[in-house]
Every structure is written in structure tokens, then in C-alpha cells.
N, C-alpha and C positions, 0 to 999 in steps of 0.2 A: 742838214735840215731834217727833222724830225717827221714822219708820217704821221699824215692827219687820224689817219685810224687808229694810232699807238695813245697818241692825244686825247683819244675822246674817253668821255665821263674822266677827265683830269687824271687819267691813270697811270701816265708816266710818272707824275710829281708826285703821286700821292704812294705810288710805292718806291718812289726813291727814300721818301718820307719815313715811311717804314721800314726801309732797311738801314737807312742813317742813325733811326732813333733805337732797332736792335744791335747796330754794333756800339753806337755808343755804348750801350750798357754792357756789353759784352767787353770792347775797352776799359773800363770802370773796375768789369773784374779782374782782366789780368794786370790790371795796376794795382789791385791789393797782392798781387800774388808778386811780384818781381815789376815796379813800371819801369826800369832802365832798360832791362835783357827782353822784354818784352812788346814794348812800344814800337819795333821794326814790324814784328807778328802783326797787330793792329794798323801799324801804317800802311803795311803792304796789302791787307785784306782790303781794309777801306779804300785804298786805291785802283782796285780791280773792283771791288763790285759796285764804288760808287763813281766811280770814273769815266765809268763808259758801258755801251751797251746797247741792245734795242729793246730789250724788257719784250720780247717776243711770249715768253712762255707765262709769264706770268697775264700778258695780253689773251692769251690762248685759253687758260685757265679760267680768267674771268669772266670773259666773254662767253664762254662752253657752259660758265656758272648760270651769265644772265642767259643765256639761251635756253638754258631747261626750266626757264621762270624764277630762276631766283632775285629776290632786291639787294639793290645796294646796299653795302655794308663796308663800314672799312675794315671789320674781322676779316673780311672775305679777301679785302686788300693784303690784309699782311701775310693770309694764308696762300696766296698766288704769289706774294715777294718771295717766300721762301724758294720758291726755284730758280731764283737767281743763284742762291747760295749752293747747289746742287749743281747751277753752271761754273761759278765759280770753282769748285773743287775738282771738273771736268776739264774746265780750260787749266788749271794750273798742273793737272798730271800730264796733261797732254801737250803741252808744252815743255817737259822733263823728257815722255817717252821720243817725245818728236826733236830732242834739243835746239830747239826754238830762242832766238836770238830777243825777238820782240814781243809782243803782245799790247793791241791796241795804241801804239807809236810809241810803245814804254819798254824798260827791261825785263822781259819775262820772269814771275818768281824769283827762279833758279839762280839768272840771270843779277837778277837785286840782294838777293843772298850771297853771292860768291863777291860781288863788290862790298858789301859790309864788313865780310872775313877780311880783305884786302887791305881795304881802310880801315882797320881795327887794326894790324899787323897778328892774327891769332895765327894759333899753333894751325898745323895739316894743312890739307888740301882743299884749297878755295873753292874749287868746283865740286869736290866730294860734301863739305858744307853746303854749300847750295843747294843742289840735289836734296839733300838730307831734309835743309829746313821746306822745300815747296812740295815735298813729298807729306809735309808735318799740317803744312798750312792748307794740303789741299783735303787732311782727312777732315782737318778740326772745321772746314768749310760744312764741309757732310754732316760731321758732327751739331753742327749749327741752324745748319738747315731743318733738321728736326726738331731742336729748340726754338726755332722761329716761329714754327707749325701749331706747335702746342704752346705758344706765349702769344698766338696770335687774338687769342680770345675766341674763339669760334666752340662753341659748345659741344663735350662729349661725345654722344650720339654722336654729332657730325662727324667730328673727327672719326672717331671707331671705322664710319662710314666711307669714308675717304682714304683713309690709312691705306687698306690693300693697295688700292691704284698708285699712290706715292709710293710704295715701296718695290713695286714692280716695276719702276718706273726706273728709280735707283738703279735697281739688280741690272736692267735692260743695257742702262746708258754702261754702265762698268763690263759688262759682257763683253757688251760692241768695242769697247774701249781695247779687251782683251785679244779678239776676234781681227782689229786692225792690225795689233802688234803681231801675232801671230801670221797675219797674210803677207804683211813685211818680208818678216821672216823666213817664211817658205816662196816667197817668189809669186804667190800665185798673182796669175793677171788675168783672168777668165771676169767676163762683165758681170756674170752671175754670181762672184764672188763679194766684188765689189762694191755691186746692189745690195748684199746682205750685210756687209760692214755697215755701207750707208744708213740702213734701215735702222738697224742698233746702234750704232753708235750714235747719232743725231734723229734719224727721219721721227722715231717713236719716242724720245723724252722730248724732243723740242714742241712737236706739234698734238702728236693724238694723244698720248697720255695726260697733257695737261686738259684737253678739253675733256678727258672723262675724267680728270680729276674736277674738274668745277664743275660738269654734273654732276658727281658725287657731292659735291660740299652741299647740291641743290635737291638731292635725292632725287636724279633726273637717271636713273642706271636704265634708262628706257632709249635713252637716247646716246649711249654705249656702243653699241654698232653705229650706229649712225657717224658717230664721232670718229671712230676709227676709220668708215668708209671715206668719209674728207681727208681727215689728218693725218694717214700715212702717206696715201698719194702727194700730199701736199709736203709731210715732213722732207720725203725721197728727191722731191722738185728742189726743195730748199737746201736741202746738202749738195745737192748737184751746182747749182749755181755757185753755191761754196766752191764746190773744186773747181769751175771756171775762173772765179775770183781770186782763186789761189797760183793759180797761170796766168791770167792776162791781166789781174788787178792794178789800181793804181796802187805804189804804195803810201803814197798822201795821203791815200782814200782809207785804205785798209788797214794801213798799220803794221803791214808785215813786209819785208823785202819782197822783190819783184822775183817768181820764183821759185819761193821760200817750200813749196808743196813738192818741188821737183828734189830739190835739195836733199827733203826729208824722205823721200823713195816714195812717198805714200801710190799704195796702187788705188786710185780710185776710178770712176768708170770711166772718166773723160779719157787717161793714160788707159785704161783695157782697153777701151775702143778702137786707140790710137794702134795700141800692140797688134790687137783683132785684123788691122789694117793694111799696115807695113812689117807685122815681126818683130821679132823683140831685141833686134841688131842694135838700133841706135840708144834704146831704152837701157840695155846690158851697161855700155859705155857711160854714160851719164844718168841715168836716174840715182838716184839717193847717194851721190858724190855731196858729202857738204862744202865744197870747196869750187862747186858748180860757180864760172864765170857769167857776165853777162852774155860773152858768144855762148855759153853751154846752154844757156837758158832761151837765148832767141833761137839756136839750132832745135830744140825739144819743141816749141811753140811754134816755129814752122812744118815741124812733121806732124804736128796735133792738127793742122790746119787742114795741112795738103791729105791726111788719111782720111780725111772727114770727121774725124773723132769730134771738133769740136759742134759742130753743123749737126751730126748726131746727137751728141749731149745735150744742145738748145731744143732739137723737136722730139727728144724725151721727158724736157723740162715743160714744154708747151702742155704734152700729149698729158702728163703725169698733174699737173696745172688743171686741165679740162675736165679729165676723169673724177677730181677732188671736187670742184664747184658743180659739176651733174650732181655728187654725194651733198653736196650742200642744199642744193634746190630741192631737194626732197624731204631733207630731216625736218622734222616738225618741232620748229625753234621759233621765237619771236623773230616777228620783223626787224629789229633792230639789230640784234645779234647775228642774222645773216646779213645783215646791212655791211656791220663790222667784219663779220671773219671775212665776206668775199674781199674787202680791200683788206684786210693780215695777209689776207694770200696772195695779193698783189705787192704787199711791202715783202713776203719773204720770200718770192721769186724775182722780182724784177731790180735786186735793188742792186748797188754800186758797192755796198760794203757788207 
């Protein structure tokens, strides 16, 4: 079921709207170019970005818009869609570097590529095809994203305007993206680590950059800090739940194996905390085993329990929750718009999926 805050001013449907009616046309063109060899490219995009989703940042974007007094516009819509396409080519890398089975109760990318090669009988290696083409489809998203931006109709000036903040925003999320693989990699499990992947890789494009990107589309750069004083704290709450979700979720709910975060080694703070607690004895043994059973997965979930790790992570998520709406009660926003963010901030802490 949809949150009623995500709903309001019809702005789920109306940038679902926009981004149906940019890929169609983007479809259009890689049917002039090749429609046989390229219609998998389109089916696969249109079924990640139109398939599923909470439309959070483009929610965040808006709202950050109408909060520094801007009016409604549907320019404004398709300029906040574009960040789906910016999630889009986030989730599809990160699903390759994390070798991810699912995505949203579907075959990840990668996953959907290496079955095409299959079912086609082609030369090489299924999985090396795969790889290949979700590495293609997650840049040309990027790519896309930007053309969405500037097709959005939103005038010059503005854009100019706004531009910085979209592209910091870009560089941010791909940092963090790089900053995870890297902490993998070297082991590290320190919370402080953790926090900083957090922060770049999701806390800062999900939440605060979008809101000072819609102050910016509103010429509201006044209310820049302010934005950032809510929507990190609140970005950092919302990854954090992520990682609970990623251990104890449904996968009905989630779309992803029960697990699935353990599997992929990810250190995030809920596992620091856990290690912080007990030592990194049990974590050595089973973290990032992709072959991790359902006992490997309920023994890892009870040692997250019994260290306190997870009891921690819920009253940083509280604490980090609180700290954001004090930032809110103060910025000097419409009524309405703080109306909205404090329930976003209630759909992207509290939610099931």
C-alpha cells in the first residue's frame, strides 16, 4: 500500500507519467537504431523503473521545491522524475558489484541478461554477458537521466541553477558506491566506517540532495542548510532501516532473499555493531559466503540480536529520525511542505520495504 504522503498533489502517478512518456520516446529511438538486438535494453529499463519503487527522491525533490515557495508545475515533475533514473543506474550497478540474485521480486539486470544469452544459445559466457550488458544499461540510465532533466521543459536559468546540486549529487552516490566496495574489500567493520559508506552512498542522494535540488529548481539556496540539516540525518535513518531490512525482512515484502545483505558481506553498521559486540569470530565464518544457508542466516540474526547490534541500530534510527524533524521545525518552509516531509520521514524510516 502506497503512503499517503508519497500520494499527495497526485505525485506518484504523475511521475510515473513522466517517466513512461520519456522512455517511450527513448524506446522509439533505439528502434530506429537496431528494434530486434535492442528491445531487451528497453524492456529491461522500463521494467525497473516503471515497475516498482517508492518515488522517494523525486518526493523529496518536490516537496524541498514547494517548500521554498515554488508552484506547481509539471516541468518540475519530470525534473524530480529524473532521479529515478539516477536510482535506476545505482541499483542496477549495485546489484552486479553485490552479485544479486533479485531485485524487486524480479531477476536482477545481470541476472535477466545472462538468461537471454542462454535462451538465445550465443557464443561465451552467460554470466560474463550479463555483467557486461547491466554494466551498459546502468550507465545509459545515467546517461538518461540527464536527458530527462533537460527535456524536462524547465527553463535555462533554472536549470543552470540546479545543475551544480544534480551533479554533486551523481559524483556523491558513485563515490559511496566505490567507498562500499572498497570497505568489503579491506574488512573494515569499525561503525564509523560504516556511517560514512551509509552517508554517500544512499543517506545524501536519497534525501538531502534532492531537497536542495528542488530548492534550487525554486531559487530557494537559502534554505540549503536547512535542507541538509533534516536530510542527512534522515538520509543516514533511512539506509539504516535498509540494513535491518536486509536481515530480518520479509522476502514477500522486499523482493530480495531472506538474508540476502549477509550473503553479500556488506559491512554496514547494524553487522559493525554486531562485530563491536561479540568480535568478529562468527562474522569471519559466514559473512559474505554466497552459499550462506537458512541455518547460516538465522545463526548471524541471532548474534545481531543477542550483541545488541540490532536494539542499537533501531535507537540510532529513533535518535537520527528526531535530530532531522528538530531540522525541520525550524526551516522556514510552507506549511504544507513541512506537513509532507515530516510524514516522507515517517515513510522512509518506518516502513516494511
Amino acid at each position: 500500500m502506497t503512503h499517503p504522503f508519497l500520494d499527495r498533489a497526485g505525485l506518484r502517478e504523475r511521475v510515473q507519467e513522466a517517466l513512461a512518456g520519456f522512455l517511450r520516446r527513448r524506446r522509439d529511438r533505439l528502434d530506429e537504431i537496431e528494434a530486434d538486438a535492442l528491445a531487451p535494453v528497453a524492456g529491461a529499463i522500463d521494467a525497473l523503473v516503471l515497475g516498482g519503487g517508492k518515488r522517494l527522491r523525486p518526493a523529496f525533490a518536490y516537496w524541498g521545491y514547494r517548500g521554498a515557495g515554488g508552484e506547481d508545475r509539471d516541468e518540475i515533475v519530470a525534473a524530480a522524475a529524473s532521479l529515478e533514473l539516477v536510482q535506476a543506474s545505482a541499483l542496477i550497478h549495485d546489484d552486479v558489484m553485490d552479485g544479486s540474485e533479485t531485485r524487486r521480486g524480479e531477476p536482477a539486470v545481470h541476472r535477466r541478461f545472462a538468461r537471454l544469452h542462454a535462451a538465445g544459445g550465443w557464443r561465451g559466457d552467460g554470466d560474463w554477458f550479463g555483467t557486461s550488458a547491466a554494466i551498459l544499461l546502468g550507465d545509459l540510465c545515467l546517461v538518461w537521466s540527464d536527458e530527462m532533466l533537460h527535456a524536462s521543459g524547465v527553463d535555462p536559468a533554472t536549470l543552470a541553477r540546479a545543475r551544480p546540486v544534480f551533479d554533486q549529487m551523481r559524483t556523491e552516490v558513485t563515490i559511496g558506491q566505490y567507498l562500499d566496495v572498497q570497505t568489503q574489500a579491506t574488512g573494515d567493520t569499525s561503525t564509523a566506517r560504516a556511517s560514512l559508506v551509509a552517508r554517500y552512498k544512499s543517506a545524501k542522494y536519497t534525501i538531502e540532495q534532492p531537497l536542495v535540488f528542488g530548492a534550487a529548481l525554486a531559487d530557494g539556496g537559502r534554505l540549503a542548510k536547512a535542507y541538509s540539516a533534516f536530510g542527512l540525518p534522515l538520509g543516514e535513518a533511512f539506509q539504516l532501516r535498509d540494513d535491518v531490512l536486509g536481515v530480518f525482512g520479509d522476502p514477500a515484502v522486499t523482493g530480495k532473499p531472506a538474508g540476502d545483505d549477509l550473503r553479500e558481506g556488506k559491512r554496514t553498521y547494524l553487522v559493525a555493531a554486531a562485530i563491536e559486540g561479540v568480535g568478529p569470530a562468527v562474522f569471519e565464518d559466514h559473512l559474505g559466503d554466497p552459499c550462506l544457508d537458512e541455518r547460516g542466516v538465522a545463526l548471524l540474526r541471532k548474534t545481531i540480536v543477542e550483541s545488541g547490534a540490532l536494539r542499537r541500530t533501531e535507537e540510532r534510527i529513533e535518535q537520527l529520525t528526531a535530530t532531522a524533524l528538530e531540522a525541520l521545525a525550524e526551516a522556514e518552509i510552507t506549511d504544507e511542505a513541512r506537513e509532507v516531509l515530516t510524514g516522507l520521514a515517517g515513510a522512509a524510516t518506518q516502513r516494511a520495504v
